[in-house]
Each structure stands twice: as C-alpha cells, then as structure tokens.
Gaussian input, Z-matrix of N, CA and C with variables (Angstrom, degrees):
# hf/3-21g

backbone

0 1
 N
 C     1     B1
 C     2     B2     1     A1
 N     3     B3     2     A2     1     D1
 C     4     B4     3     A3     2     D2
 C     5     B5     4     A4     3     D3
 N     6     B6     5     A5     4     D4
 C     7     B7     6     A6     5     D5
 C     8     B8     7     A7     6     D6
 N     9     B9     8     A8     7     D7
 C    10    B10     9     A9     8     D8
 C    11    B11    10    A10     9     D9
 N    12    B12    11    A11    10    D10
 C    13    B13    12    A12    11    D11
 C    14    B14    13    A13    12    D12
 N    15    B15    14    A14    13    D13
 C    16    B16    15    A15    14    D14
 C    17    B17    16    A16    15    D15
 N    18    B18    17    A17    16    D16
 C    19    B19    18    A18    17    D17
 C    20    B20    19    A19    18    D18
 N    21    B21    20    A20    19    D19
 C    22    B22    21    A21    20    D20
 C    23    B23    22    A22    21    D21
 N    24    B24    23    A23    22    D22
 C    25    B25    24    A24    23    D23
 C    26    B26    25    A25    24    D24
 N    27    B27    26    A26    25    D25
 C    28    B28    27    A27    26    D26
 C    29    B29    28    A28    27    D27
 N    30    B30    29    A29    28    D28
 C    31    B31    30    A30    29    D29
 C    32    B32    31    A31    30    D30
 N    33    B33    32    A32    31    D31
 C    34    B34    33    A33    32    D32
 C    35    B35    34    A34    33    D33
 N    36    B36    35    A35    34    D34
 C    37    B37    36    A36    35    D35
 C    38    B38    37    A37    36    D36
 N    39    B39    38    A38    37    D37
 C    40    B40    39    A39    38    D38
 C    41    B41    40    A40    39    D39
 N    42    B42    41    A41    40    D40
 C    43    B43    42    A42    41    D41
 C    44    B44    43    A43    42    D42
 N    45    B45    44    A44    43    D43
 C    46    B46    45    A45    44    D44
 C    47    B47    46    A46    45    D45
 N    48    B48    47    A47    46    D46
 C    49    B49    48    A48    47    D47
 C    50    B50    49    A49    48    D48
 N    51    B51    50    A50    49    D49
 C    52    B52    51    A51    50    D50
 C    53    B53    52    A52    51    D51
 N    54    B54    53    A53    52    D52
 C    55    B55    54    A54    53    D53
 C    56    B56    55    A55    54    D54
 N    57    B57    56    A56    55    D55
 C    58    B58    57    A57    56    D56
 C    59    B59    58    A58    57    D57
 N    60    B60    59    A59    58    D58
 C    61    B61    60    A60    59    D59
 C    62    B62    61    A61    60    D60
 N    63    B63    62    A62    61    D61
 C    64    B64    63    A63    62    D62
 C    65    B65    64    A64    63    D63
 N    66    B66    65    A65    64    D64
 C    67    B67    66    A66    65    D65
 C    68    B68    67    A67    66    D66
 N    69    B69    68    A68    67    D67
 C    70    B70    69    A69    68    D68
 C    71    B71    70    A70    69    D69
 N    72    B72    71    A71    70    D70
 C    73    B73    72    A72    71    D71
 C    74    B74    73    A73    72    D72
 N    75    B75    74    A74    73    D73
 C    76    B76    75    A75    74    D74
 C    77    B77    76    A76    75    D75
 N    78    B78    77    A77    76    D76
 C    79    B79    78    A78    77    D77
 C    80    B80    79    A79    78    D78
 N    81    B81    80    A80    79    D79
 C    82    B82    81    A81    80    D80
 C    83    B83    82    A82    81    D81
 N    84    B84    83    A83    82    D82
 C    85    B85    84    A84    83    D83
 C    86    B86    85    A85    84    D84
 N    87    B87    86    A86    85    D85
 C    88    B88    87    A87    86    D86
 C    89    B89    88    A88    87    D87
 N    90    B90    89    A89    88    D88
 C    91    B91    90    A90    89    D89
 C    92    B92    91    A91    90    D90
 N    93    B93    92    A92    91    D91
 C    94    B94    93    A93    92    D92
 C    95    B95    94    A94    93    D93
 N    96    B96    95    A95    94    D94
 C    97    B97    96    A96    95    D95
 C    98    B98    97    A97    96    D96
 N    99    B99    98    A98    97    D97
 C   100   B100    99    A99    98    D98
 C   101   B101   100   A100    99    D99
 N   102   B102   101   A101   100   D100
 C   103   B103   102   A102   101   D101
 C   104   B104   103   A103   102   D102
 N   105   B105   104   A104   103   D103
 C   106   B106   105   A105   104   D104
 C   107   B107   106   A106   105   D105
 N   108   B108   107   A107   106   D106
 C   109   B109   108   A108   107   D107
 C   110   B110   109   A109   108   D108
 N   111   B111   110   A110   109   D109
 C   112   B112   111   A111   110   D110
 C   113   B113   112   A112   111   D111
 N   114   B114   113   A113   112   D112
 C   115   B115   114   A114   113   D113
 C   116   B116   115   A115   114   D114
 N   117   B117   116   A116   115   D115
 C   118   B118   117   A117   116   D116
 C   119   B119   118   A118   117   D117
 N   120   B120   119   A119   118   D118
 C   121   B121   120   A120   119   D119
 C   122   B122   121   A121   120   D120
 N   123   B123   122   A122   121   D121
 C   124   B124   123   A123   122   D122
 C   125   B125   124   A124   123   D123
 N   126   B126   125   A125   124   D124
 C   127   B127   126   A126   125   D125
 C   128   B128   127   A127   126   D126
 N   129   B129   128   A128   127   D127
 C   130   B130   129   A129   128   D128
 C   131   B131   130   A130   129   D129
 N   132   B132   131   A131   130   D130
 C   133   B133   132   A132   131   D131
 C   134   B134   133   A133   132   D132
 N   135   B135   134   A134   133   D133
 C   136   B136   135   A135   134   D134
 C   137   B137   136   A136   135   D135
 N   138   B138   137   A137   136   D136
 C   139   B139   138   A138   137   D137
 C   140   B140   139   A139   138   D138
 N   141   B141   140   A140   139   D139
 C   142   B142   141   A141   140   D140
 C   143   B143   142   A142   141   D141
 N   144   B144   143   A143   142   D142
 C   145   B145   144   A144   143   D143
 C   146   B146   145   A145   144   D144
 N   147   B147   146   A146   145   D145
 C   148   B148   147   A147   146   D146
 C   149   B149   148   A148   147   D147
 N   150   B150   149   A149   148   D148
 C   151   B151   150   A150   149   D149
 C   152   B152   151   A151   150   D150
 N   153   B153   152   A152   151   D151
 C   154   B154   153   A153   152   D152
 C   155   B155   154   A154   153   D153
 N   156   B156   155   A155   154   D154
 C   157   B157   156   A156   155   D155
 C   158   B158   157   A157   156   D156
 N   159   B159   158   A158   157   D157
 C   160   B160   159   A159   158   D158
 C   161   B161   160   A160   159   D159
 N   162   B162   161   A161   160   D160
 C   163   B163   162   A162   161   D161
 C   164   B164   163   A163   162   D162
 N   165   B165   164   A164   163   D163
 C   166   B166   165   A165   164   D164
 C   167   B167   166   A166   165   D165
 N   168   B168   167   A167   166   D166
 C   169   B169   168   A168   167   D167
 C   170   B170   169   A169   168   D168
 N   171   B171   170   A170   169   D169
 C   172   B172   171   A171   170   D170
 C   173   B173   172   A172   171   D171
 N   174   B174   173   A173   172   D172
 C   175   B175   174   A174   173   D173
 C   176   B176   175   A175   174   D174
 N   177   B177   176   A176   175   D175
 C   178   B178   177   A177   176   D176
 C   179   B179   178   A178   177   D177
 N   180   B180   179   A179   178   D178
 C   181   B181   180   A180   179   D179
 C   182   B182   181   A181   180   D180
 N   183   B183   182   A182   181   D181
 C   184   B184   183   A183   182   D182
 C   185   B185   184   A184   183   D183
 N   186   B186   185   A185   184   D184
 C   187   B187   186   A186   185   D185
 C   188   B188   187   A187   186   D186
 N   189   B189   188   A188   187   D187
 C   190   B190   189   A189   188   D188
 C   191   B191   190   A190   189   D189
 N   192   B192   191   A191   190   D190
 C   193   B193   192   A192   191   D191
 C   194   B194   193   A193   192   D192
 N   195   B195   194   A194   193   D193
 C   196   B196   195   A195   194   D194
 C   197   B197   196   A196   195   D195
 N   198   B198   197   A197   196   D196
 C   199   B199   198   A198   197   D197
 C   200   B200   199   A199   198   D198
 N   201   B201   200   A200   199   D199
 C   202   B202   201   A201   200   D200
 C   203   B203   202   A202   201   D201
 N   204   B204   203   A203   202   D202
 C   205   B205   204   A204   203   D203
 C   206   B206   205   A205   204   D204
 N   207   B207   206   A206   205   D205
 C   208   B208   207   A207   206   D206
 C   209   B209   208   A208   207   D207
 N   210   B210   209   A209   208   D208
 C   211   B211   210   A210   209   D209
 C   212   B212   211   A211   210   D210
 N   213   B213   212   A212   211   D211
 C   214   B214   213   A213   212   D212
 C   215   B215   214   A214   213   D213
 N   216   B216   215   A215   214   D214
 C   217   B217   216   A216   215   D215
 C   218   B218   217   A217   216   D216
 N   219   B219   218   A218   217   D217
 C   220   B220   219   A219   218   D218
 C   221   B221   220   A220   219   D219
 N   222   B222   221   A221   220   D220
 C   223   B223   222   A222   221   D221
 C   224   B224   223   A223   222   D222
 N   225   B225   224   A224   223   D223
 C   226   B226   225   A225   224   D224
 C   227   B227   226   A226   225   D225
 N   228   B228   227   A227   226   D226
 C   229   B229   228   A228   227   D227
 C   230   B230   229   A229   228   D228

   B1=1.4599
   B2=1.5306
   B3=1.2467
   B4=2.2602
   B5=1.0055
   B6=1.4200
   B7=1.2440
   B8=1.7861
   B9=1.5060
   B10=1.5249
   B11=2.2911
   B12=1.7023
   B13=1.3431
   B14=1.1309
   B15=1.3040
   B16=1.7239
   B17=0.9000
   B18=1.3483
   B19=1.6216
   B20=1.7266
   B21=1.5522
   B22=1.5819
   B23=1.6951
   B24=1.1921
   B25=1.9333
   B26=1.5128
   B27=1.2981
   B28=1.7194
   B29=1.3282
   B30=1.5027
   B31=1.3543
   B32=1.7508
   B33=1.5030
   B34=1.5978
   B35=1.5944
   B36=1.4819
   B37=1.5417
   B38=1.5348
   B39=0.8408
   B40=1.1967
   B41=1.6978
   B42=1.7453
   B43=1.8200
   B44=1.6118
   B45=1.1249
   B46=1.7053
   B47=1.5009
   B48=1.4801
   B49=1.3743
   B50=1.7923
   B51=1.0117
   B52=1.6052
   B53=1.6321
   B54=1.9507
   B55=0.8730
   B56=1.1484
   B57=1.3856
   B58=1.8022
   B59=1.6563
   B60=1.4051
   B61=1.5157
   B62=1.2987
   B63=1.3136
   B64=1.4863
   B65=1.1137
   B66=1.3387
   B67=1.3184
   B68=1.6429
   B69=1.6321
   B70=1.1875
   B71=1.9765
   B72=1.4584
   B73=1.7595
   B74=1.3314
   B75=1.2345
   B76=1.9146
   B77=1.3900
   B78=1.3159
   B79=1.0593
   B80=1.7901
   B81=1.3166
   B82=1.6959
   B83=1.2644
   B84=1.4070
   B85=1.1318
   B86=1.4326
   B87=1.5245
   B88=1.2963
   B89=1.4156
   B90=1.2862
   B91=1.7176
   B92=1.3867
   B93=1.5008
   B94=1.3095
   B95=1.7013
   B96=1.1305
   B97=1.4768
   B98=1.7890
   B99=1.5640
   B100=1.4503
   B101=1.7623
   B102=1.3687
   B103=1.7654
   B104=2.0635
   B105=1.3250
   B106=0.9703
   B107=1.7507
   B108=1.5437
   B109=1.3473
   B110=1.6769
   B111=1.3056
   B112=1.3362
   B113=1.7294
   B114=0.9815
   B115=2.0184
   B116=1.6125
   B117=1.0569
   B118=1.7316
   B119=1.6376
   B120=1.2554
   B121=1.4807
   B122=2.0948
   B123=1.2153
   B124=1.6751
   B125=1.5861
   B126=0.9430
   B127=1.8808
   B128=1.5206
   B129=1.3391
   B130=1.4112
   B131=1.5542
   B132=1.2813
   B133=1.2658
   B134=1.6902
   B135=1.4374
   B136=1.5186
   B137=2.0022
   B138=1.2073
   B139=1.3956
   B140=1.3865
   B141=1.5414
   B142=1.3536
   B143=1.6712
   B144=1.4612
   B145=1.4387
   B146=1.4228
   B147=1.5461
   B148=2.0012
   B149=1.7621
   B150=1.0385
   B151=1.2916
   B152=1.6616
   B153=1.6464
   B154=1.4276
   B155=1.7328
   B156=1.9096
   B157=1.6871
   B158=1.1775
   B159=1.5661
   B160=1.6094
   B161=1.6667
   B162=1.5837
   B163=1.7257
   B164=1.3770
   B165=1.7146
   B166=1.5494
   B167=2.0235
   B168=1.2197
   B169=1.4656
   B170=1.7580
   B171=1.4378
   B172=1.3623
   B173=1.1719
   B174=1.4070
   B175=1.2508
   B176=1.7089
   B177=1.3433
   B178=1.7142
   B179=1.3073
   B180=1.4305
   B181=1.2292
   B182=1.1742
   B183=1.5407
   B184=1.2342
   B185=1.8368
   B186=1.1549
   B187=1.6216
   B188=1.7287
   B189=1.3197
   B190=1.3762
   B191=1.7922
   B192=1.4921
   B193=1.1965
   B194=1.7980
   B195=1.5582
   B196=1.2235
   B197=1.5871
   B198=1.6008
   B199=1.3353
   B200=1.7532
   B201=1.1195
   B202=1.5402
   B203=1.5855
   B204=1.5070
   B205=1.5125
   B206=1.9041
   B207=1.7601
   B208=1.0239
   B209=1.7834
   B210=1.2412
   B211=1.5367
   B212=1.7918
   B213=1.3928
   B214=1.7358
   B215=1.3626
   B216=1.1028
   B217=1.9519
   B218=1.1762
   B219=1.2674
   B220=1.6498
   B221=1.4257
   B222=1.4995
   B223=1.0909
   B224=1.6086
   B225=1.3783
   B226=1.9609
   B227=2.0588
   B228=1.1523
   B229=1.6285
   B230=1.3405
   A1=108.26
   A2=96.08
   A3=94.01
   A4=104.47
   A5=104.54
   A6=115.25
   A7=134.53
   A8=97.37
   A9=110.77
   A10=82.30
   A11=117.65
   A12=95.67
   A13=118.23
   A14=117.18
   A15=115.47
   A16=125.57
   A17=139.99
   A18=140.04
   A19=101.56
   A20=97.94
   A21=109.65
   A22=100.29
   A23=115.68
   A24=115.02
   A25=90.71
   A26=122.81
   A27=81.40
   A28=118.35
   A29=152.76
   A30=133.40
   A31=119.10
   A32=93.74
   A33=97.58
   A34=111.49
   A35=110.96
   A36=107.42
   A37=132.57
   A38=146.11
   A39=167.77
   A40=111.87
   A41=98.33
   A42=130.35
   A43=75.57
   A44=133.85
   A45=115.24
   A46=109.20
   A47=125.78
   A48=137.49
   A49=89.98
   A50=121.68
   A51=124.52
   A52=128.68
   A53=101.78
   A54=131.38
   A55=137.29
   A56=97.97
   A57=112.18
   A58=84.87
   A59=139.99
   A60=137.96
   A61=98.34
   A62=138.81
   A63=133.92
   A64=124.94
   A65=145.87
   A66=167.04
   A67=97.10
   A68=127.41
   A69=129.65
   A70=97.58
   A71=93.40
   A72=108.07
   A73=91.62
   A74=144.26
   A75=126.97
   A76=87.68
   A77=126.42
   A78=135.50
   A79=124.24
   A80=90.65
   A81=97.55
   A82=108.31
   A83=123.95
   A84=116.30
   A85=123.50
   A86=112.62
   A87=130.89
   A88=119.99
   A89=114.80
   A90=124.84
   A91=104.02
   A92=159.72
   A93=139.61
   A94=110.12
   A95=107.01
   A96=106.86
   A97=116.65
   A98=98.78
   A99=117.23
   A100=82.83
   A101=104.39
   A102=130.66
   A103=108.50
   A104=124.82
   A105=113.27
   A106=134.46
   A107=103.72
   A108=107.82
   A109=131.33
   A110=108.96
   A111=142.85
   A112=101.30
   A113=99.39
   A114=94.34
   A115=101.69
   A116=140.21
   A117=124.50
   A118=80.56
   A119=140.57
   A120=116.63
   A121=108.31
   A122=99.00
   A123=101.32
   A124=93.63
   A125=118.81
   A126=116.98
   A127=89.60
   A128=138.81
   A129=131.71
   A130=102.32
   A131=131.60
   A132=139.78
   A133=111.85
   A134=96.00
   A135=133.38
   A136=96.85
   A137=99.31
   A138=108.56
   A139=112.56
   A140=118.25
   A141=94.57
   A142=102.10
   A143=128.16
   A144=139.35
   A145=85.12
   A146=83.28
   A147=111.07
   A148=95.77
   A149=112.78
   A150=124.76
   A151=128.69
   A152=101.74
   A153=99.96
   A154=95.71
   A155=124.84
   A156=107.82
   A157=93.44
   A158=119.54
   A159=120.05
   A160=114.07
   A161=97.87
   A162=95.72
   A163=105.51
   A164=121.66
   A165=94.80
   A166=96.08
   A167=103.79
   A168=113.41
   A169=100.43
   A170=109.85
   A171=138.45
   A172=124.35
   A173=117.16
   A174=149.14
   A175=106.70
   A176=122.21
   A177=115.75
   A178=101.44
   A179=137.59
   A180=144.23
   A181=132.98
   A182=107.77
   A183=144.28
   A184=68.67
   A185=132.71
   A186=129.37
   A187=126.15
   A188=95.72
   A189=77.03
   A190=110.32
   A191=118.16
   A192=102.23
   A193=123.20
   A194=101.37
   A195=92.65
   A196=96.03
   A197=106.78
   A198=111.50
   A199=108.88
   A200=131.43
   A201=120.09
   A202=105.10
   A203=80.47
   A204=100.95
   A205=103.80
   A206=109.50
   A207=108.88
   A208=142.01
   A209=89.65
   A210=107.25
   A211=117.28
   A212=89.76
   A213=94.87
   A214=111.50
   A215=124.48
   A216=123.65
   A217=95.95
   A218=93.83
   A219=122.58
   A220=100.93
   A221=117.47
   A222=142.74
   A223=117.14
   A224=110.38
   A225=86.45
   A226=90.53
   A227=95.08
   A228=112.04
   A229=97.98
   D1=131.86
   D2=171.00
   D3=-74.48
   D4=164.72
   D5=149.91
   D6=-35.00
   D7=-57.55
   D8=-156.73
   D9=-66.45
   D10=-23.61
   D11=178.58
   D12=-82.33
   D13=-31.14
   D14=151.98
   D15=-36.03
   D16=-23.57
   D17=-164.75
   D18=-100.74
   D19=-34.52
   D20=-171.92
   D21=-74.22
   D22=-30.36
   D23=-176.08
   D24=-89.28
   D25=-53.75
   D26=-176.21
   D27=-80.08
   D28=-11.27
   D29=158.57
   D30=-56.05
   D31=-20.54
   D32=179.07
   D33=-81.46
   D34=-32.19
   D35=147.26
   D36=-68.13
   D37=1.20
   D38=158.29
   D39=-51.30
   D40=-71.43
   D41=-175.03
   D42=-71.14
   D43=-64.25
   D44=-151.16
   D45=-62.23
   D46=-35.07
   D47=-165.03
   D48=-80.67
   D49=-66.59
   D50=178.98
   D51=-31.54
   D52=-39.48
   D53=171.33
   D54=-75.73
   D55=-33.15
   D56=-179.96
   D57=-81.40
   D58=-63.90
   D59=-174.43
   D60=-26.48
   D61=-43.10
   D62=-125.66
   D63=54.19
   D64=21.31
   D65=-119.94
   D66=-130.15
   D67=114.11
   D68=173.31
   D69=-78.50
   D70=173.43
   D71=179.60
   D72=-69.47
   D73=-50.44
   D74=-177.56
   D75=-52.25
   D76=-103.90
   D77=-162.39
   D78=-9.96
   D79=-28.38
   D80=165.69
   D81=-93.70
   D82=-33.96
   D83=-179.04
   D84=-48.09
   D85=-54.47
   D86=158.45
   D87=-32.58
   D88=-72.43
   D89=166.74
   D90=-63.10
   D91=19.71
   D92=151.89
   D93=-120.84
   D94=-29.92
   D95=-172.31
   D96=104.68
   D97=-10.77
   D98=-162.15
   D99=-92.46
   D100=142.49
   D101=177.57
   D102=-67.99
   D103=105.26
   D104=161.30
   D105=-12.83
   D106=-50.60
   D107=173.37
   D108=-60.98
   D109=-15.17
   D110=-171.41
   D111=-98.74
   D112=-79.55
   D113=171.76
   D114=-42.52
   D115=-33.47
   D116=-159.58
   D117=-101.02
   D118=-52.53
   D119=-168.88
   D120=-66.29
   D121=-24.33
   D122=-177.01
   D123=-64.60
   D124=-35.25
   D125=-140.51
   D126=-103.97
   D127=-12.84
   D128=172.85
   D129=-118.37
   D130=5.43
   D131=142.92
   D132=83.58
   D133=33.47
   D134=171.58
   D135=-59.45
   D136=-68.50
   D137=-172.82
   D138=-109.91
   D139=152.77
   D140=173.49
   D141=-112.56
   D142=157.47
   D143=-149.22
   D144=-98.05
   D145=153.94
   D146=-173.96
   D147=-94.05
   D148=146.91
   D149=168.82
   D150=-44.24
   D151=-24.74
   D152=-178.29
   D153=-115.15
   D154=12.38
   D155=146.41
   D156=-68.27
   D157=-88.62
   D158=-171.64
   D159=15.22
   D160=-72.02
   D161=-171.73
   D162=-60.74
   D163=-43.12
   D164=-147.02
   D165=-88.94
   D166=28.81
   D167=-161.92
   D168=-105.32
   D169=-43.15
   D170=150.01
   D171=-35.73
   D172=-65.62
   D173=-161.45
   D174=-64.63
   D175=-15.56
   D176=168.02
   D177=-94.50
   D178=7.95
   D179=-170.03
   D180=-105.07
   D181=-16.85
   D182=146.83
   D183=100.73
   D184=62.65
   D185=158.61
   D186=-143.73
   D187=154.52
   D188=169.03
   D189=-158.38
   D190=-165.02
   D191=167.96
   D192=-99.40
   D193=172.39
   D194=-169.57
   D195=-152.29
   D196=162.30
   D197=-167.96
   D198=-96.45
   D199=110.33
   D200=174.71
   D201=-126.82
   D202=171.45
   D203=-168.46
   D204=-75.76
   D205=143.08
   D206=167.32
   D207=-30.07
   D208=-45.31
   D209=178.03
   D210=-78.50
   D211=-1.66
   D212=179.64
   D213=-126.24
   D214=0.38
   D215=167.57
   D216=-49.94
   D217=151.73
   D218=162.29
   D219=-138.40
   D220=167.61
   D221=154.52
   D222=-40.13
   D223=147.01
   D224=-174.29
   D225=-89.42
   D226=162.35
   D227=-163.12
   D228=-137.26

C-alpha cells in the first residue's frame, strides 16, 4: 500500500467515525479544535491533512495513531 493510500484510508476513517456519531464538520470542529474549512477540504481531498489534524481529528473518537511493526498492520477497522 502507498502512502498517498494510507492517507486516503485514514481520512476515510475519519468521514466514517464522524458519520456514524451523526456529527456535522462544525460539530467536529468544536470537539477537535480543527477549523471547519479544513475538515471539508481534508474530506473532499482538496488538501491533504498534517499529521498533528489527524490526531486532534481522532482525538474526539477516543483514537489515535500508533506506530507498529510491519508484520502486524492491519487495515484501519
């Protein structure tokens, strides 16, 4: 997997976690600290997200990222 599809599965986890909440882009905005305008360019893939939105984007989700070993990735779930 590349990178650039790595970037595409976790923003697509992102919209799924947001989505399942029922949670609009303000509404995250509010709960992440991250700018509405920024979630709608991440999430239609206008821009691509810095490593420390990701977390605080995560971070109402009770999730986050983490470093593992090759032989133990999975798919994000």
């Amino acid at each position: 997997m590349t990178v650039e599809e790595k970037r595409e599965e976790l923003v697509a986890e992102i919209i799924r976690l947001r989505q399942e909440q029922g949670l609009t882009q303000k509404q995250l905005e509010k709960m992440s600290g991250v700018r509405q305008p920024i979630i709608a360019r991440m999430e239609t893939g206008v821009n691509k997200p810095q490593l420390s939105t990701v977390i605080k984007l995560l971070a109402p989700f009770g999730k986050t990222l983490a470093v593992v070993p090759l032989n133990q990735q999975e798919t994000v779930k």
